[in-house]
N, C-alpha and C positions, 0 to 999 in steps of 0.2 A: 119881551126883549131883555139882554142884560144889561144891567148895571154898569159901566168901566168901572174896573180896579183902581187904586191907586198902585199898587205895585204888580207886579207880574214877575209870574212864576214860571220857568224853562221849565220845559217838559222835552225829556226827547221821543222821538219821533218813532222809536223800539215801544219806551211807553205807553204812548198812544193809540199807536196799532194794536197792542193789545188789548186796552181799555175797547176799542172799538170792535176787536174782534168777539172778546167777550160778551159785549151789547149783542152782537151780529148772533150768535149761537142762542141767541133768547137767553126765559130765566129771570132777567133782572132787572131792572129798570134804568133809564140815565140817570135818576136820582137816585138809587142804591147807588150804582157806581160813584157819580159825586162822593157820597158820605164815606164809602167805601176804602177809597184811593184817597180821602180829605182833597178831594177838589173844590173850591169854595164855589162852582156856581153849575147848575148843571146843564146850562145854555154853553159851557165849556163843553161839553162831550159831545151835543147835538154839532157844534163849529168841528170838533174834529170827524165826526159824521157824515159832513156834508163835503169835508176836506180832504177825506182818503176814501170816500164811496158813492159820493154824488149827492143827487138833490134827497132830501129824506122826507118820500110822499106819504110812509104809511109807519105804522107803529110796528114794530117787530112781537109776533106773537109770544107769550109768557112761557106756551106749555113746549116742549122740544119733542122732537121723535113723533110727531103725532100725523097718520097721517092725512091729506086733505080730502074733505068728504064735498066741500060743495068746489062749482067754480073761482068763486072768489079768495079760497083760503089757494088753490093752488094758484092763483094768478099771485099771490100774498108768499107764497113757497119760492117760486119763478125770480120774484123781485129781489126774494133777498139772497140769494145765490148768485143771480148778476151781479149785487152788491159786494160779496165774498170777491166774487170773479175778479170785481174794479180794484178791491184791495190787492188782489195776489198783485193783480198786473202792476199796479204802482210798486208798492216791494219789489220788483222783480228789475222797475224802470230805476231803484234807488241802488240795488244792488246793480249792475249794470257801470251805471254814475260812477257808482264808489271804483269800481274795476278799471273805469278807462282812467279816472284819476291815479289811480296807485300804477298804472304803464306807462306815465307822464311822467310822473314823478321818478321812478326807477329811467327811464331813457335820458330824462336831466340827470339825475346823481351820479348815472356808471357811463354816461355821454355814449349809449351804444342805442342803434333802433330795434325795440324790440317789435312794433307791428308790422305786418308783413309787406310791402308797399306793391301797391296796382299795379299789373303789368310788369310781374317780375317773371322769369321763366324760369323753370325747374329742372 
């Protein structure tokens, strides 16, 4: 379990996903990455882990490229690719976010509709 901090550190969420992708691609451990990046605890990275790719059942193998000889390493290939998968889809649900925000914001500033309304005829 971690520790609370007494103070806390903004990370943004570009950050993160990196750090997490980086984990994802093997290689290196949550704890390289902590000392890495100077994250002070490495129960931070597994939070972001579990937060842009889900529950985190199994360790991500070290070696990359390698490929699986028995069932369980491809069952272990399988998972972390899902994992990949959850990241893109969230990035994808954030860029999204950010787009209907900035069509909101532009239709308040210039008072014009820009999205296209139901049951318009052409």
């Amino acid at each position: 379990m971690c520790k609370p901090k007494v103070s806390y550190q903004k990370y943004t969420d570009e950050f993160r996903i990196a750090v997490v992708k980086e984990y994802l691609a093997g290689g290196i451990s949550k704890h390289a990455l902590s000392k890495k990046y100077s994250i002070p605890q490495q129960c931070t990275v597994s939070n972001w882990i579990r937060k842009f790719v889900g529950e985190e059942n199994e360790e991500v193998p070290m070696k990359k490229n390698e490929s699986p000889r028995t069932e369980s390493e491809e069952i272990s290939r399988l998972k972390r690719e899902l994992k990949e998968s959850k990241l893109a889809i969230y990035q994808e649900r954030m860029r999204a976010d950010a787009y209907d925000t900035m069509i909101d914001v532009a239709e308040e500033m210039f008072k014009i509709p820009i999205r296209k309304k139901a049951g318009t005829k052409q």
